[in-house]
N, C-alpha and C positions, 0 to 999 in steps of 0.2 A: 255152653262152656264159657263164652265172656261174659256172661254175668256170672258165674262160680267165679273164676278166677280172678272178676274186678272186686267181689263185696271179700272174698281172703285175704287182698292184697295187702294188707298191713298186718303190723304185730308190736308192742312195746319191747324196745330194745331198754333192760336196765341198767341204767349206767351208777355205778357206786362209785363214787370221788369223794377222795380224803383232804379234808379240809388240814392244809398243809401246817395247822400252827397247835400246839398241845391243848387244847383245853381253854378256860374262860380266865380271865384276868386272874395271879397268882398272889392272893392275898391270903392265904390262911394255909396252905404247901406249896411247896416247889414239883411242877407237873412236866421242867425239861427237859428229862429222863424220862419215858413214862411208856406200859401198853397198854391197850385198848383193845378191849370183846366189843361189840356191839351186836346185837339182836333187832333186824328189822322186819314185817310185817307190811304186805302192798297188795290192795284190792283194785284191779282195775274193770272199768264199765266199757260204755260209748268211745269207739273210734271218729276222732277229728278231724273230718277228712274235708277239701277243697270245696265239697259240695253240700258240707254239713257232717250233724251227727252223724253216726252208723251206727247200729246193733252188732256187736264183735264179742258176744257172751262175756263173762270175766272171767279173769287170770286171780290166782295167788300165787304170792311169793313170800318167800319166806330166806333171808338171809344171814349169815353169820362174817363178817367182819374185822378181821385180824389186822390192826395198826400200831404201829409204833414212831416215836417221837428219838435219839437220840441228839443231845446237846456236844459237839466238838470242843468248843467254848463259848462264851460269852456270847460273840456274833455268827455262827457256825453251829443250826438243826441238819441233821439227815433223816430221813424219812420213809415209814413203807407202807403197804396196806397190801390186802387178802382177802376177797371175799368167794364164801361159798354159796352158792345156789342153788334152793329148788322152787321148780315153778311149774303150774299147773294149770289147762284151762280147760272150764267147764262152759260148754256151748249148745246148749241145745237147741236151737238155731242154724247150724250152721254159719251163719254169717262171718262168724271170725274164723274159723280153721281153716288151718293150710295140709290142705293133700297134694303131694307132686303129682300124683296116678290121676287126679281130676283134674289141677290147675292148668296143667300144660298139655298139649296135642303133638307137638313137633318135639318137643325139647324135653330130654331128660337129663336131671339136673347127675354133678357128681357124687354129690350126698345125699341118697335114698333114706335118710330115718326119720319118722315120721313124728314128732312131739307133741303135737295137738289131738291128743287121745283120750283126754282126758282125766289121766294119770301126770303124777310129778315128775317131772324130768331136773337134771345139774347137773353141778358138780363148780369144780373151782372157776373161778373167770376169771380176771387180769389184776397182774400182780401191777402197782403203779410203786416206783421210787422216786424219790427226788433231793434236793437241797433246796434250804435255805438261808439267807442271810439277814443279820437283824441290820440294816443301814444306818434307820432315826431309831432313838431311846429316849424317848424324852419322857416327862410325866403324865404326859395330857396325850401325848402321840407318838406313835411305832409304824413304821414304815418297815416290813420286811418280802422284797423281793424274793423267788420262789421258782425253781425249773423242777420238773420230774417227767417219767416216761413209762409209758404202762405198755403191757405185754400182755397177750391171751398166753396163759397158764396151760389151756387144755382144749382140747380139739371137741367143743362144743359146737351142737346143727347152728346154723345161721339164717335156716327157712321155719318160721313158725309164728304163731300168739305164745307158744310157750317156751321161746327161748331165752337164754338168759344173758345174751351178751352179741355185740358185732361185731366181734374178733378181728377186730384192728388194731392196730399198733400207733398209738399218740404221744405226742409231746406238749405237754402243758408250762405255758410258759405265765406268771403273773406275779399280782404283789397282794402282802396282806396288810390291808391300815387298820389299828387300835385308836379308839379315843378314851378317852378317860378326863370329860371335864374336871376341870379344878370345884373344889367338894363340891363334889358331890359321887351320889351311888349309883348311879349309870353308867355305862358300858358298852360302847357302839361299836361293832366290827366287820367289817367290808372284804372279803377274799374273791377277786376279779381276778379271770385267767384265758387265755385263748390259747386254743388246742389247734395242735398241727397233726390232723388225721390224716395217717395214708388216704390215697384216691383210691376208689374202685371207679373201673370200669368209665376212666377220667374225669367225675364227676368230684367237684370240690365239699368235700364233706371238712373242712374246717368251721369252726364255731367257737362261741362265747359261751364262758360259765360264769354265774354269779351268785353269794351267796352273801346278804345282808342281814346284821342280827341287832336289837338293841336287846340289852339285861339292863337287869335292876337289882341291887344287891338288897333285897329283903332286911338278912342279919348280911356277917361279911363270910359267912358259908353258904347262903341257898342264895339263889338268881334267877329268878323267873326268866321266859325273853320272851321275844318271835322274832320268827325271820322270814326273808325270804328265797328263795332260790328259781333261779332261770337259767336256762338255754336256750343260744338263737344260732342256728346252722345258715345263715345266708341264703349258700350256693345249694341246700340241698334240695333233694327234688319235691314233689309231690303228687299226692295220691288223688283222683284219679290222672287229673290231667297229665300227668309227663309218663304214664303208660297204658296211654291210648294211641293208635288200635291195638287190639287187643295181641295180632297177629305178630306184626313188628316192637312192639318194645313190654311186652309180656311175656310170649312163648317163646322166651327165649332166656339167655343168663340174666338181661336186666330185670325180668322178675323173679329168679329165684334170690337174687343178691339186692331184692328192693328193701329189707330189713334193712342193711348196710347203709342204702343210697336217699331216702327218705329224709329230710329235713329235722322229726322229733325236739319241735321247739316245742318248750313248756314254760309258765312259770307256777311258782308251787310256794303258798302260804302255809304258815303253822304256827302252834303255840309248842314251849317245854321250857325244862329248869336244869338248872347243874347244881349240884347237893357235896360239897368237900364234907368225906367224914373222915375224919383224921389227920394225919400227917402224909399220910400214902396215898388214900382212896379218893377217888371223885366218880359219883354217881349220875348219871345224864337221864334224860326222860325227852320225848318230842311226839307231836304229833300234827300231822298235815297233809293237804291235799291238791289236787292242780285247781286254779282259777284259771288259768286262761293253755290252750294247745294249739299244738298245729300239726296237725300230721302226726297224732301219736295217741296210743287208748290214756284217756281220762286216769289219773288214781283219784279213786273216790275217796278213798281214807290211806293213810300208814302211822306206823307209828312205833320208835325204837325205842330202845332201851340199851344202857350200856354201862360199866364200870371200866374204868382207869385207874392202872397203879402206878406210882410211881419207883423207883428205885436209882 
């Protein structure tokens, strides 16, 4: 039983965060005003755990993305996003599923349903809103500050590999910097943010988010980039070591709520382009995968797709 319940112990929590500024430099429409579908796609492998790889079979996920951009004036965005979730994991191994009926001996958790079935599990996860303010305008450089506050939408399991969210409540507080060297066709953008996540179970799960892009204007419609993105949770815990023995800090609430309590640093590379077709539309494309983890399954691959319109 403590080996079942040390190799289940993790699972990917996926976090969808809306990069708080409309779209890529606005040379060819006005993107202010604007909403956004997004369509994404995420294969995960090997769990990253203290002691190394793990075998944790893989997850799909499959998401859809509801954002929108609203302009006040000039220096005044409001902001929201939506995402829907399903996710599935296929394990024939074992290694990565979580059964409560197996994991625990003493402790039964409050939430009996069981997502690691092999079957798609969802539904909606956390609505995030915020503000922002454009402070610097300048031609070369844009400094805009940025708060918003995310909510779980829907009383999703929180014990699984195939869950879709850790149903906490955050406040993201950060700034977004533009460059824009003088001529030239490049494009550099930097949205740095630290989240004030409720505790569970008094464990400091605050963290950093980041998310660095260069483009390159091709024509002054299409813009290749890459970017990158990370997360680094400090104070959170990790797998195995901060729930060993198995007795006391597993069979108990701190391992059914270790999805929550987990650390899930990543940073995650990729390539994509943004396509303005018209005066309305702008079309996105990305694709990427994690380079480096810590306490979180691997994505081997993802890759979105999306349309923005403006109005």
């Amino acid at each position: 039983m403590l080996l079942r319940a040390a190799l289940s112990g993790f699972s990917l929590v996926l976090v969808l965060v809306l990069v708080p500024v409309a779209a890529a430099q606005e040379r060819i429409a006005d993107f202010s005003n604007s909403v956004r579908i997004e369509y994404l796609y995420a294969q995960t492998g090997e769990f990253q755990s203290g002691i190394g790889a793990l075998q944790a079979g893989t997850t799909d996920t499959h998401a859809f993305l509801l954002s929108g951009v609203w302009s006040l004036n000039d220096k005044w965005k409001i902001y929201g996003s939506l995402p829907y979730v399903q996710k599935r994991l296929i394990d024939p191994t074992g290694g990565g599923t979580h059964d409560w009926r197996l994991d625990f001996v003493e402790y039964t958790p409050p939430d009996l349903r069981i997502v690691d079935d092999g079957k798609f599990h969802g539904g909606f996860q956390d609505f995030f809103a915020g503000v922002q303010y454009l402070a610097i305008d300048g031609p070369a450089f844009k400094l805009s500050p940025f708060v918003s506050y995310g909510i779980p939408v829907s009383d999703y399991p929180i014990y699984g590999s195939a869950i879709i969210g850790r149903g906490l409540n955050e406040l993201h507080v950060g700034a977004s910097i533009e460059v824009t060297p003088y001529f030239s066709d490049w494009y550099f953008k930097a949205d740095i943010a630290y989240a004030f996540s409720e505790k569970v179970l008094g464990v400091d799960l605050n963290y950093w988010l980041t998310y660095l892009s260069a483009s390159y204007y091709v024509t002054p419609r299409f813009a290749p980039r890459v970017f990158v993105t990370s997360r680094h949770a400090p104070n959170g815990l990790r797998y195995p070591e901060d729930f060993e023995p198995y007795e006391e800090k597993y069979d108990n609430e701190s391992g059914w709520r270790h999805d929550q309590t987990l650390r899930h640093n990543y940073i995650n590379a990729g390539i994509g382009f943004d396509y303005v077709a018209g005066d309305r539309y702008q079309i996105s494309a990305s694709y990427y995968k994690t380079i480096d983890a810590d306490n979180l399954l691997k994505i081997d691959y993802a890759f979105s797709v999306a349309l923005m319109r403006s109005f």
